[in-house]
C-alpha positions in Angstrom: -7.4 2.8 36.4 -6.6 0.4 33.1 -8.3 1.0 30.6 -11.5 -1.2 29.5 -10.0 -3.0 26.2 -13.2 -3.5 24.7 -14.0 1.0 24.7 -12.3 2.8 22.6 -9.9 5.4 23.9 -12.2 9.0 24.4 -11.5 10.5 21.0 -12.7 14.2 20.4 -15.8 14.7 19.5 -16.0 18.5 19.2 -13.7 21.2 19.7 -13.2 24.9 19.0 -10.4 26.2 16.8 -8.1 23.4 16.2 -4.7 23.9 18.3 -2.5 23.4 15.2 -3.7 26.5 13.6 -6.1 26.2 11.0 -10.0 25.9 10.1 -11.9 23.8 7.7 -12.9 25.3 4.9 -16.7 26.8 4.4 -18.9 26.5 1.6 -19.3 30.5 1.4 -15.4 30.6 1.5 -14.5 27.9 -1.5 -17.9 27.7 -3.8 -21.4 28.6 -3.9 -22.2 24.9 -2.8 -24.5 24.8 0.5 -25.2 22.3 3.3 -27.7 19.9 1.9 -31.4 20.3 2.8 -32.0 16.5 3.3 -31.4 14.8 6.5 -28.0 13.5 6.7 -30.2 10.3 8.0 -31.2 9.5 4.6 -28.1 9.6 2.5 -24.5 9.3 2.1 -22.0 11.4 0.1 -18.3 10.0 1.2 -15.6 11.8 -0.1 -12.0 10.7 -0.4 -9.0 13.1 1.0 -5.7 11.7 -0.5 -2.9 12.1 1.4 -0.6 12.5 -1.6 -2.2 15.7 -2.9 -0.6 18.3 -1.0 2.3 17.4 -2.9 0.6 18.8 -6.0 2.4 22.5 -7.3 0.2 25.6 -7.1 -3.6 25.8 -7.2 -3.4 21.8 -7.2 -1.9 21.2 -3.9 -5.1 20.4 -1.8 -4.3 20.0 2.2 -7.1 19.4 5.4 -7.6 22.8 5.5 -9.2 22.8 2.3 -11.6 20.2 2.7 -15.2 21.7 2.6 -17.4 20.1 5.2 -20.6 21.0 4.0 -20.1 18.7 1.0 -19.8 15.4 2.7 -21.7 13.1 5.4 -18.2 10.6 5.2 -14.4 11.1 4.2 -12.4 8.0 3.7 -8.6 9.0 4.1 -6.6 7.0 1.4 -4.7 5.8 2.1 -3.2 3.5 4.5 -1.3 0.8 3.1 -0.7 -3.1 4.2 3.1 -4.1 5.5 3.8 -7.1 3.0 5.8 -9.0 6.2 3.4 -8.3 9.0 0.8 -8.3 7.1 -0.9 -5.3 9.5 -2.0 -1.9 8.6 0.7 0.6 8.1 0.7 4.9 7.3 1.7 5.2 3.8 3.5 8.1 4.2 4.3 9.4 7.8 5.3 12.3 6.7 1.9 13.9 5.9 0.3 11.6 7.8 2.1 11.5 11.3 4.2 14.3 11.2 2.5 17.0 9.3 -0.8 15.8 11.6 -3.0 15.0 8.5 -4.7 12.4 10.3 -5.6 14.2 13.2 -7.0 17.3 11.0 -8.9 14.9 9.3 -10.4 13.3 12.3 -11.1 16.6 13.5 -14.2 17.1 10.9 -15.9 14.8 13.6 -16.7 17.8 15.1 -18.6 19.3 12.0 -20.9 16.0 12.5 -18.9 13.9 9.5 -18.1 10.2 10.1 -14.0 9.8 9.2 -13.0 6.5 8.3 -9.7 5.0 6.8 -9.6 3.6 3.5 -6.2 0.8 3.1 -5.3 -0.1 -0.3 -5.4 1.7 -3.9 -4.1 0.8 -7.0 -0.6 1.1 -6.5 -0.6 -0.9 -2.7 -2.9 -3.8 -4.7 -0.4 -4.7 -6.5 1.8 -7.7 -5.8 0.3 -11.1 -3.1 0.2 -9.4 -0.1 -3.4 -9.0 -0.2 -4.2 -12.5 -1.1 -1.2 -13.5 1.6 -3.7 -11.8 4.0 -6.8 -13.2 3.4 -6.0 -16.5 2.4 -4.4 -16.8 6.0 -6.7 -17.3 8.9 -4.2 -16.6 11.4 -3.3 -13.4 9.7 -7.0 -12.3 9.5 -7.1 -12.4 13.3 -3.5 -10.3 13.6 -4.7 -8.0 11.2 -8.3 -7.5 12.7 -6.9 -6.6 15.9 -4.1 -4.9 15.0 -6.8 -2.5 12.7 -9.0 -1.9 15.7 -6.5 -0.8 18.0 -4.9 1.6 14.9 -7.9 3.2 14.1 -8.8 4.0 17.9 -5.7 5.4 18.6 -6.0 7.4 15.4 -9.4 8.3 16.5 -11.0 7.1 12.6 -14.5 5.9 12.8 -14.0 2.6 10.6 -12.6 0.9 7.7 -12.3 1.4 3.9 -11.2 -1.5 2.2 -9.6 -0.4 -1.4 -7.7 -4.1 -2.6 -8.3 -3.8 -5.9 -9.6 -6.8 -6.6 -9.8 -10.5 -5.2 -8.6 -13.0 -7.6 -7.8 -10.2 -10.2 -5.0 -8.5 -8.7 -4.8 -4.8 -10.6 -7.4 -6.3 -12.7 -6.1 -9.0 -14.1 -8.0 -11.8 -13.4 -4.9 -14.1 -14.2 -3.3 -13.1 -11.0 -5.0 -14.2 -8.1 -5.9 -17.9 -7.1 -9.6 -18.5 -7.1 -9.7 -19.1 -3.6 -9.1 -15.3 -3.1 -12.9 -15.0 -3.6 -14.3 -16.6 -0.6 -11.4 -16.3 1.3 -12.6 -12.2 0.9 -16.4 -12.6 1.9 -14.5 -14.2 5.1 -12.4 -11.6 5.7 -14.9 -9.4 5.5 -17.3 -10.9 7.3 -15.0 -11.3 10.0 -14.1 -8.1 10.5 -17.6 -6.8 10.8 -18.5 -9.0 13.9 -15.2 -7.7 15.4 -16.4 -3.8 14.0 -20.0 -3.8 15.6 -19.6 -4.2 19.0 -17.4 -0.8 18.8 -19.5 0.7 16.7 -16.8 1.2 14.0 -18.2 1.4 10.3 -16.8 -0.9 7.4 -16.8 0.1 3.4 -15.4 -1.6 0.7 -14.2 0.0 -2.8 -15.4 -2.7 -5.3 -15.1 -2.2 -9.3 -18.1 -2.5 -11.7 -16.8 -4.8 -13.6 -19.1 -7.8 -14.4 -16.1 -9.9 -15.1 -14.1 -8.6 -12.1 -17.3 -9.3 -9.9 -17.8 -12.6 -11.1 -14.1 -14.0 -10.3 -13.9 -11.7 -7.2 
């Protein structure tokens, strides 16, 4: 039978020993850190797992495998990037992410009870218009909204991070953007949560504490 468009696909939610050959990392195995006492309920501790640091030499080079689960209620996988001509989210490098399966051993700390969502952006993808291209665009919103929900449901992720550094001040520099980048964000986002909720798919955004930055942004 078809499947219903509006479900996502049936993503694992537990497993045993991952097929590719590896388990995550345990507290007792990297540090003397413990699970927290206080209901996971009540609090949030996201974590970031960047793609790009396996590339690191020696004791640096941090994979999946060495994420401890224990630490975290959330990871946000940064990053995904934003195709400058479509406009729609892209892997930022398939190599680690595609080939070498780093997506899919992320998404498998699901089964430790952790919510794994994707974070799109970063410094180095916020520069340039593309971001403002985007948002400033109705029509693009739409493309890009449900282009994102079907990528993150095949990928099996459990939402979105957004890291454009920033509206309107583009690397921050607020000289950058056009002032209609502000609202023209709030939209966006507000958009994309009444397309998130009926899936249940969770939506975060990196902002910077920067009064100035806040204010134009």
């Amino acid at each position: 039978m078809p499947q219903d468009p509006l479900k996502p696909p049936q993503c694992p939610a537990s497993a045993p020993k991952p097929e590719w050959g590896w388990e995550p990392a345990t507290a007792t195995e990297t540090n003397t850190a413990r699970p927290l006492d206080i209901p996971p309920s009540d609090y949030k501790v996201v974590c970031y797992f960047t793609n790009w640091a396996w590339y690191r030499p020696g004791q640096g080079r941090y994979k999946p495998s060495d994420i401890d689960y224990n630490l975290c209620t959330h990871i946000a996988y940064g990053f995904a990037v934003l195709d400058p001509t479509n406009l729609v989210v892209r892997p930022h490098d398939g190599w680690a992410d595609l080939d070498n399966k780093f997506y899919r051993q992320v998404v498998q700390l699901k089964a430790r009870g952790l919510k794994v969502v994707l974070a799109i952006g970063g410094w180095n993808d916020s520069a340039g218009d593309k971001y403002s291209r985007l948002v400033n665009n109705p029509a693009a919103r739409r493309k890009f909204i449900q282009h994102v929900i079907e990528f993150l449901e095949k990928h099996c992720f459990d939402g979105l991070d957004l890291d454009w550094e920033y509206p309107k001040c583009w690397q921050v520099d607020c000289s950058k953007g056009p002032a209609s980048d502000k609202q023209a964000f709030a939209d966006f986002v507000r958009e994309i949560s009444i397309a998130f909720k009926p899936r249940g798919l969770l939506l975060s955004s990196a902002v910077s504490p920067s009064k100035t930055v806040i204010d134009e942004g």
